[in-house]
C-alpha positions in Angstrom: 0.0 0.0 0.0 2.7 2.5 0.7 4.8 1.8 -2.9 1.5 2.8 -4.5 1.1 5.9 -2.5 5.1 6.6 -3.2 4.9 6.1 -6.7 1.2 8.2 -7.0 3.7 11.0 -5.3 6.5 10.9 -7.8 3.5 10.9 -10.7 1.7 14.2 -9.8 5.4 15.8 -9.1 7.4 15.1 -12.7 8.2 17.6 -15.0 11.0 18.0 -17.5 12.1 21.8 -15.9 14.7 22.8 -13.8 13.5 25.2 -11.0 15.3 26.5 -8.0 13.7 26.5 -4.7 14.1 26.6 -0.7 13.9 23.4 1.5 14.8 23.2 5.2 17.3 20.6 5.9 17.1 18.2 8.8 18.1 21.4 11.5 15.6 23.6 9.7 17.6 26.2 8.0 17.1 26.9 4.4 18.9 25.0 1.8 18.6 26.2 -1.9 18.2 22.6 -4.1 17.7 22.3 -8.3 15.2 20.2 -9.4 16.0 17.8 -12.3 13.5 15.7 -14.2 13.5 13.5 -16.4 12.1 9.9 -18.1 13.9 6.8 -18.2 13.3 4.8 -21.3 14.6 1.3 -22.7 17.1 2.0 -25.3 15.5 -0.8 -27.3 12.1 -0.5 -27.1 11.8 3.0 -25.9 9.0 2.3 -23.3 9.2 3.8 -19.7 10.5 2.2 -17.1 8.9 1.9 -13.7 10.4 1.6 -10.2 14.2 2.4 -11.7 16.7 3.6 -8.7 18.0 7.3 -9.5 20.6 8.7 -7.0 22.9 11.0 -6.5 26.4 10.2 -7.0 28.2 9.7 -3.1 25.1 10.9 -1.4 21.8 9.5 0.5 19.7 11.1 -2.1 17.5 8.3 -4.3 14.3 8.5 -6.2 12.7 6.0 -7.9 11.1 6.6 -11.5 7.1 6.4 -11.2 4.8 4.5 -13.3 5.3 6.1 -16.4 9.1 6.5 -16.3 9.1 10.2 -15.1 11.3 11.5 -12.1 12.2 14.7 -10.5 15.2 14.5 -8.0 16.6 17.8 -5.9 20.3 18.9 -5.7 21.3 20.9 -2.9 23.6 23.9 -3.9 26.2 22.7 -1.1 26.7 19.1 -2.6 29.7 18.2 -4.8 28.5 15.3 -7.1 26.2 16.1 -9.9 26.6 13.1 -11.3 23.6 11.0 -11.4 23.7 6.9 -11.0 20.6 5.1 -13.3 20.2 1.5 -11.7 17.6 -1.1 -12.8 17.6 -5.0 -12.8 18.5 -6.4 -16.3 19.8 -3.0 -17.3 23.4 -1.8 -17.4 24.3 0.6 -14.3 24.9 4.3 -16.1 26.4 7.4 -14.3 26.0 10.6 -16.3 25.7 14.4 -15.1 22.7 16.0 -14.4 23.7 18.6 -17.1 23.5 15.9 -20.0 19.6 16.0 -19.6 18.5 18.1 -21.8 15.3 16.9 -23.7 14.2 15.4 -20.1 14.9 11.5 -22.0 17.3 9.1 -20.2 18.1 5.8 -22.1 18.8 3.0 -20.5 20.6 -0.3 -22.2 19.1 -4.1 -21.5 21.6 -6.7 -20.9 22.0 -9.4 -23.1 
């Protein structure tokens, strides 16, 4: 019951736009964070993927892609990595930076 719920989340929040905004950290001050979005596709058969593990490079941050493929993950301004990490079961692990989404598509190769 609480995957559904999670993933209903991550559906009604994906868009392909980066936008600045405030959070509060775990103390409560103010943290500025980039938002990143994007789709995660099969390189094959170019269908979405659902559940894939998106995180950021050497940090606790992870999202998973929602029902249709779409994500949205936030940066904070003070963290080094922008390098994202694409994991998925029968898939090949990619790393890529945040940068190199720029038509909001991610590919993603099977393995054979």
């Amino acid at each position: 019951m609480t995957l559904i719920f999670v993933l209903t989340v991550l559906t009604a929040s994906a868009t392909n736009v980066k936008t600045l905004k405030s959070d509060n950290n775990k103390d409560g001050n103010s943290v500025s964070t980039t938002s990143y979005s994007g789709k995660i596709t099969d390189s094959l058969s170019k269908e979405a993927l659902t559940g894939v593990k998106i995180s950021i490079e050497n940090t606790d941050i992870t999202v998973y892609s929602d029902l249709e493929g779409n994500f949205t993950i936030n940066l904070p301004e003070n963290t080094s990595s922008r390098n994202l990490k694409i994991s998925y079961i029968s898939y090949e692990e990619k790393t890529m930076d945040m940068t190199e989404i720029t038509n909001g598509s991610i590919e993603i190769n099977p393995v054979f």
